[in-house]
C-alpha atoms as an extended CHARMM CRD file, in Angstrom:
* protein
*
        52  EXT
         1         1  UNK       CA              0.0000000000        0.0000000000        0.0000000000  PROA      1               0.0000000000
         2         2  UNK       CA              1.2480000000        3.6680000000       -0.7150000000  PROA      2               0.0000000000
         3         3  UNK       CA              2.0860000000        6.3240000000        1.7360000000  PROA      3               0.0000000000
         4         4  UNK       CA             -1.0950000000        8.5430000000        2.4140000000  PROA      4               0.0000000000
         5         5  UNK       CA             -0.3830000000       11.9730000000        1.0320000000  PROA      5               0.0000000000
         6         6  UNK       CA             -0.1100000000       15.0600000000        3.4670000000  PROA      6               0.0000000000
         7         7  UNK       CA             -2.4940000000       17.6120000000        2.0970000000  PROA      7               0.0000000000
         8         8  UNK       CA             -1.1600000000       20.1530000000        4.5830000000  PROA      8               0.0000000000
         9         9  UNK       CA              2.4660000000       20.0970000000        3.5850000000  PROA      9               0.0000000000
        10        10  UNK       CA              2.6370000000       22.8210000000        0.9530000000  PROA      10              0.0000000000
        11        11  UNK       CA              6.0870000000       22.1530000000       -0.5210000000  PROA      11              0.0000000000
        12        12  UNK       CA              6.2480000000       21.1470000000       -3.9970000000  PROA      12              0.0000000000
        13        13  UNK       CA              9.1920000000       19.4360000000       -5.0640000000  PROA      13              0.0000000000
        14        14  UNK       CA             11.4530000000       20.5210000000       -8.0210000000  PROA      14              0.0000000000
        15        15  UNK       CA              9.6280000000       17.1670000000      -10.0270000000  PROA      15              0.0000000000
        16        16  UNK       CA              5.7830000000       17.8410000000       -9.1240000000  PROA      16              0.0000000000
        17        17  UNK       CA              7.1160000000       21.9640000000      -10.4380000000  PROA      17              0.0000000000
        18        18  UNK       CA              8.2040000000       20.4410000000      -13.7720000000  PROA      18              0.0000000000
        19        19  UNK       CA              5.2190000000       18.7430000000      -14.3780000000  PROA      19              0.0000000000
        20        20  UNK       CA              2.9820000000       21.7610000000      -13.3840000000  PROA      20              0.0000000000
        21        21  UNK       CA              4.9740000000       24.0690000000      -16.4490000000  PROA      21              0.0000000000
        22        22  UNK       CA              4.6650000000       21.1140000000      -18.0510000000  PROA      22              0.0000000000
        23        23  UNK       CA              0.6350000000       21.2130000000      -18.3520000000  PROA      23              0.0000000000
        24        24  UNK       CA              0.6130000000       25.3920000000      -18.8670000000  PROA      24              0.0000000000
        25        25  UNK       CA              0.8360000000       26.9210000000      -22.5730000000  PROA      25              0.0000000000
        26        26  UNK       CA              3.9600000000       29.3070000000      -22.5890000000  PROA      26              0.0000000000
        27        27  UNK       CA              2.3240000000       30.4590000000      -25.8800000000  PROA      27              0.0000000000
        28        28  UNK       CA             -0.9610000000       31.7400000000      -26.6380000000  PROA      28              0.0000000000
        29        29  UNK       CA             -0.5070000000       29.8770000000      -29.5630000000  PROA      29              0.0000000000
        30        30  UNK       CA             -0.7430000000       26.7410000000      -27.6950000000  PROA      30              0.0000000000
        31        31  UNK       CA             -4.0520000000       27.4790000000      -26.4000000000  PROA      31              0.0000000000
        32        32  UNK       CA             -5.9630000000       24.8740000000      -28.7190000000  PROA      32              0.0000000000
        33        33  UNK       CA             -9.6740000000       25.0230000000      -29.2920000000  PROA      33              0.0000000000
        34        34  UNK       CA             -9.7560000000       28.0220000000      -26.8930000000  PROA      34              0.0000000000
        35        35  UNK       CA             -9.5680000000       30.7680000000      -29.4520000000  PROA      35              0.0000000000
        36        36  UNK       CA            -11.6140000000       33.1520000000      -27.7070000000  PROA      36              0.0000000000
        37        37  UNK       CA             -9.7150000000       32.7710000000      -24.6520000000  PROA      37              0.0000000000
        38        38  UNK       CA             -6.5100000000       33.5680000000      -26.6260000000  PROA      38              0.0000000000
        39        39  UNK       CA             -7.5570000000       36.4610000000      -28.4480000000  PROA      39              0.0000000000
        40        40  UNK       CA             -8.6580000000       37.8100000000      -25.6320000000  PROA      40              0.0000000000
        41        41  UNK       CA             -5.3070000000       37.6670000000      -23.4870000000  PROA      41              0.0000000000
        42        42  UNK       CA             -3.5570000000       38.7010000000      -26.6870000000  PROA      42              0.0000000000
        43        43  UNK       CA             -5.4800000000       41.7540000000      -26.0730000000  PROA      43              0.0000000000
        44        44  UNK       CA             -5.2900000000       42.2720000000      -22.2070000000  PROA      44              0.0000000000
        45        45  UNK       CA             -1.5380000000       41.5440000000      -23.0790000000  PROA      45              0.0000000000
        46        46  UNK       CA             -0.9500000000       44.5090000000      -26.1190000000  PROA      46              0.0000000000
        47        47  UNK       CA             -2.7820000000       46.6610000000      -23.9020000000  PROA      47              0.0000000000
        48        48  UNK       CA             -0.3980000000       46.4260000000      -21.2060000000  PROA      48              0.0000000000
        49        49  UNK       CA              2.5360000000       46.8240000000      -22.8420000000  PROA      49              0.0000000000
        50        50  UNK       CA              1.0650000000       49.7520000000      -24.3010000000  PROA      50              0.0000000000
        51        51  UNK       CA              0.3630000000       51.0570000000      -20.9230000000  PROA      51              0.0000000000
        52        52  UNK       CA              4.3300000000       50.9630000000      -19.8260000000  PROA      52              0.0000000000
Protein backbone atom coordinates (compact mmCIF):
# COMPACT_ATOMS: atom_id res chain seq x y z
CA UNK A 1 0.00 0.00 0.00
CA UNK A 2 1.25 3.67 -0.72
CA UNK A 3 2.09 6.32 1.74
CA UNK A 4 -1.09 8.54 2.41
CA UNK A 5 -0.38 11.97 1.03
CA UNK A 6 -0.11 15.06 3.47
CA UNK A 7 -2.49 17.61 2.10
CA UNK A 8 -1.16 20.15 4.58
CA UNK A 9 2.47 20.10 3.58
CA UNK A 10 2.64 22.82 0.95
CA UNK A 11 6.09 22.15 -0.52
CA UNK A 12 6.25 21.15 -4.00
CA UNK A 13 9.19 19.44 -5.06
CA UNK A 14 11.45 20.52 -8.02
CA UNK A 15 9.63 17.17 -10.03
CA UNK A 16 5.78 17.84 -9.12
CA UNK A 17 7.12 21.96 -10.44
CA UNK A 18 8.20 20.44 -13.77
CA UNK A 19 5.22 18.74 -14.38
CA UNK A 20 2.98 21.76 -13.38
CA UNK A 21 4.97 24.07 -16.45
CA UNK A 22 4.67 21.11 -18.05
CA UNK A 23 0.64 21.21 -18.35
CA UNK A 24 0.61 25.39 -18.87
CA UNK A 25 0.84 26.92 -22.57
CA UNK A 26 3.96 29.31 -22.59
CA UNK A 27 2.32 30.46 -25.88
CA UNK A 28 -0.96 31.74 -26.64
CA UNK A 29 -0.51 29.88 -29.56
CA UNK A 30 -0.74 26.74 -27.69
CA UNK A 31 -4.05 27.48 -26.40
CA UNK A 32 -5.96 24.87 -28.72
CA UNK A 33 -9.67 25.02 -29.29
CA UNK A 34 -9.76 28.02 -26.89
CA UNK A 35 -9.57 30.77 -29.45
CA UNK A 36 -11.61 33.15 -27.71
CA UNK A 37 -9.72 32.77 -24.65
CA UNK A 38 -6.51 33.57 -26.63
CA UNK A 39 -7.56 36.46 -28.45
CA UNK A 40 -8.66 37.81 -25.63
CA UNK A 41 -5.31 37.67 -23.49
CA UNK A 42 -3.56 38.70 -26.69
CA UNK A 43 -5.48 41.75 -26.07
CA UNK A 44 -5.29 42.27 -22.21
CA UNK A 45 -1.54 41.54 -23.08
CA UNK A 46 -0.95 44.51 -26.12
CA UNK A 47 -2.78 46.66 -23.90
CA UNK A 48 -0.40 46.43 -21.21
CA UNK A 49 2.54 46.82 -22.84
CA UNK A 50 1.07 49.75 -24.30
CA UNK A 51 0.36 51.06 -20.92
CA UNK A 52 4.33 50.96 -19.83
Amino acid sequence: MSEPINTRDATITSDEQQFELSLRPTRLAEYIGQRRASDNLRIFIRAALNRR
